[in-house]
C-alpha positions in Angstrom: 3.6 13.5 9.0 2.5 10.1 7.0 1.7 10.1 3.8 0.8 6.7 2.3 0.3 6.0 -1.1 -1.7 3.2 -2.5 -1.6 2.3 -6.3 -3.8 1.1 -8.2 -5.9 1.6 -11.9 -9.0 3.7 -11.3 -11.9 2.7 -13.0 -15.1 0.3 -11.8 -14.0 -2.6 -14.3 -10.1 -2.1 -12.0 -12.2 -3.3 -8.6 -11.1 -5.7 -6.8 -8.1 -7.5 -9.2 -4.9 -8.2 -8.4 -3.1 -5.1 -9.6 -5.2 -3.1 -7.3 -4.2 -3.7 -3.7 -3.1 -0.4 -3.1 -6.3 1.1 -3.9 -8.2 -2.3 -1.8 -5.6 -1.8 1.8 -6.9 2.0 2.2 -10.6 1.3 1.5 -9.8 -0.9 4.1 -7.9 1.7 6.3 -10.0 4.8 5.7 -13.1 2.6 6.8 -11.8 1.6 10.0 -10.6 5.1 10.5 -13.5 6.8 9.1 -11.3 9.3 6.6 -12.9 9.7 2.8 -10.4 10.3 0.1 -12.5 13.4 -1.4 -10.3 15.9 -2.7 -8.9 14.8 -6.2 -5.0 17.1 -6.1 -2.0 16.7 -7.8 -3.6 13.7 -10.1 -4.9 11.6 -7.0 -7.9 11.2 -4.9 -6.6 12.5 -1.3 -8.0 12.3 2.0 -6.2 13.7 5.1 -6.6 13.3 9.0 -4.4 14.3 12.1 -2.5 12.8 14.3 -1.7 14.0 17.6 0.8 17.0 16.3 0.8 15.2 12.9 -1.1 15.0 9.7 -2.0 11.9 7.9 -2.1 12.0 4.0 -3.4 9.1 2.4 -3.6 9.2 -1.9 -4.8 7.3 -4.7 -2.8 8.1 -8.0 -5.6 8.7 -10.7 -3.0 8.7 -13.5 -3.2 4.9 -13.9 -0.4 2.3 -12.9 2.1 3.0 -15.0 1.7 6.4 -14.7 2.0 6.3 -10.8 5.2 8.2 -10.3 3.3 11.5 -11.9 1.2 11.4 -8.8 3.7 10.4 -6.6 6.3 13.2 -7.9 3.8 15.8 -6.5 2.2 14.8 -3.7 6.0 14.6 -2.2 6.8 17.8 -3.6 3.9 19.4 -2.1 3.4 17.5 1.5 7.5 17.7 1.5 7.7 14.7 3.6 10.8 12.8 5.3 11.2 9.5 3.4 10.9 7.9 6.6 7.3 9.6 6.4 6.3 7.8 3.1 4.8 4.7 2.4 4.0 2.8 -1.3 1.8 0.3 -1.4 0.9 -2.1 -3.9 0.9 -5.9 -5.3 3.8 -8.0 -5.9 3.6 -11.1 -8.3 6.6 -12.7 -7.0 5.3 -13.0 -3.4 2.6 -15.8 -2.2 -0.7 -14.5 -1.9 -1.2 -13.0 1.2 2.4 -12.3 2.1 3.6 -9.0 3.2 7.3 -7.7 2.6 8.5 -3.8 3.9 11.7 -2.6 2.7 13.0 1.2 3.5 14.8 0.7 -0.2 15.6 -1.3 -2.9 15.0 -1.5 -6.6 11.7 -0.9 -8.1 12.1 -4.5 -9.4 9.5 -5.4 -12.2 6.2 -3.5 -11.2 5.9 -0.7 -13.7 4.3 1.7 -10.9 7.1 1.8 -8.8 9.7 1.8 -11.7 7.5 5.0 -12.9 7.8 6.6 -9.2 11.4 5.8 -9.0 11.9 7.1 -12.4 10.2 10.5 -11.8 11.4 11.2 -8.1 15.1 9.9 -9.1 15.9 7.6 -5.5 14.9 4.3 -4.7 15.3 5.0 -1.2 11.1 5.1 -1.3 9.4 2.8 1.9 6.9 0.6 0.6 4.9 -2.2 1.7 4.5 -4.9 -0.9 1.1 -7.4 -0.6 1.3 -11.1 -2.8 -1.1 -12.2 -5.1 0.7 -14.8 -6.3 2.8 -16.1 -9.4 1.2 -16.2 -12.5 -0.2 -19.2 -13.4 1.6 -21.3 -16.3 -0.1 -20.2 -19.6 -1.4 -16.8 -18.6 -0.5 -13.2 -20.2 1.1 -10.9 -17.1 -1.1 -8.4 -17.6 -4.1 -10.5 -17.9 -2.9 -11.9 -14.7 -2.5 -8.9 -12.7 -6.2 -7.5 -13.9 -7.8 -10.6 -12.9 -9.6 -10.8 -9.8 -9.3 -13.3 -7.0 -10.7 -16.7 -7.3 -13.5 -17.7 -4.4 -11.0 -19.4 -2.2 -8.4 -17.0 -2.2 -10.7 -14.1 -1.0 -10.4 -14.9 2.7 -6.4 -15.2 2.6 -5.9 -11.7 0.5 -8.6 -9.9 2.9 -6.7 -11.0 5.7 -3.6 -9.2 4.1 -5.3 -6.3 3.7 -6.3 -6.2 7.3 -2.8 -6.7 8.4 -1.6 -4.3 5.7 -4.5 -1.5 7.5 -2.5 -2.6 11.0 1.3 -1.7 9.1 0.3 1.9 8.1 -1.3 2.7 11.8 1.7 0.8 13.2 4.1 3.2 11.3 1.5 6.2 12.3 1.8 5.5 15.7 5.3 4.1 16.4 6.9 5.0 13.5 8.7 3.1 10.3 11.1 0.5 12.2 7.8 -0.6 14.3 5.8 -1.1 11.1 7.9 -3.0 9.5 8.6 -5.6 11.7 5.4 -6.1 12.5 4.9 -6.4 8.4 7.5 -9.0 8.0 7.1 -11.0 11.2 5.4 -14.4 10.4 1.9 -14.2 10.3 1.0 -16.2 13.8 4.0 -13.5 15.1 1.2 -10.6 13.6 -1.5 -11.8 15.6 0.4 -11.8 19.1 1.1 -8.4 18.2 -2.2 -7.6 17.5 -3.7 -9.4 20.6 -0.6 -7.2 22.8 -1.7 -3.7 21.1 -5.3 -4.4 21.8 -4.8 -5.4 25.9 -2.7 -2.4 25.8 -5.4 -0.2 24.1 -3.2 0.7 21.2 
């Protein structure tokens, strides 16, 4: 089993910004695999596929960022996954746009949906896959910040993320959570020579 959780603030006028690259990596994901998040369980919009003797669960909280860990709670209480099974996505201000970062376990640091899903499942011993958007410029509110959207010329750099942040969650499907995240955290010429290897070996 996988289940991957993306966070994010749904909503039309949420599209798109900063704070929603949870929500952006499986658009990306589910269109590449051809899965539809259509059933709306345990307050967020699920979609599910298989995998060889596996399922894959993939989940957008509804309950709004800060509120993430109310989604979170249940999904895990009802899939009953391994935590080597899980995976958190989302944006982190504190790492250059683009940049991805997998950790097994940590802190939930200063993003309020994680510090909500460690509050409400009580271990921070959650997987999670953390995407940059960049520092907050000099002057700017944070949450006016993180509900921005991307200027023109950093809409290349952050799609490319989310296309390599698409290639961590089939990583971890197929080979498992030490796999993923070295691909994640390799440098990002080291990415493509993976890439390039998985597809002359058909993976």
């Amino acid at each position: 089993m996988l289940v991957v959780i993306g966070l994010g603030n749904p909503g039309r006028e949420y599209e798109r910004t900063r704070h929603n690259v949870g929500f952006d990596v499986l658009d990306v994901f589910c269109e590449q695999e051809n899965i539809r998040l259509s059933k709306l369980d345990h307050q967020g919009l699920i979609g599910e596929s298989g995998f060889g003797s596996g399922k894959l669960v993939l989940v957008k909280p509804q309950t709004y960022m800060n509120n993430s860990g109310e989604c979170v709670q249940k999904v895990l209480s009802w899939y009953k996954p391994e935590m080597n099974e899980v995976l958190i996505v989302y944006d982190d201000i504190d790492l250059e746009l683009g940049k991805l970062r997998m950790r097994k376990k940590g802190s939930a640091g200063t993003h309020n949906g994680f510090r909500s899903i460690v509050a409400l499942c009580g271990r921070e011993d959650i997987p999670r896959l953390r995407i940059g958007v960049g520092k907050k410029p000099e002057g700017w509110d944070l949450a006016e910040y993180v509900l921005s959207h991307y200027r023109q010329e950093e809409q290349e750099t952050q799609f490319g993320a989310f296309l390599r942040a698409a290639e961590t969650i089939r990583m971890m499907k197929n080979k498992g959570i030490d796999a993923a995240m070295q691909f994640a955290n390799a440098p990002t010429e080291e990415k493509h020579r993976q890439e390039k290897a998985a597809e002359n070996t058909g993976e």
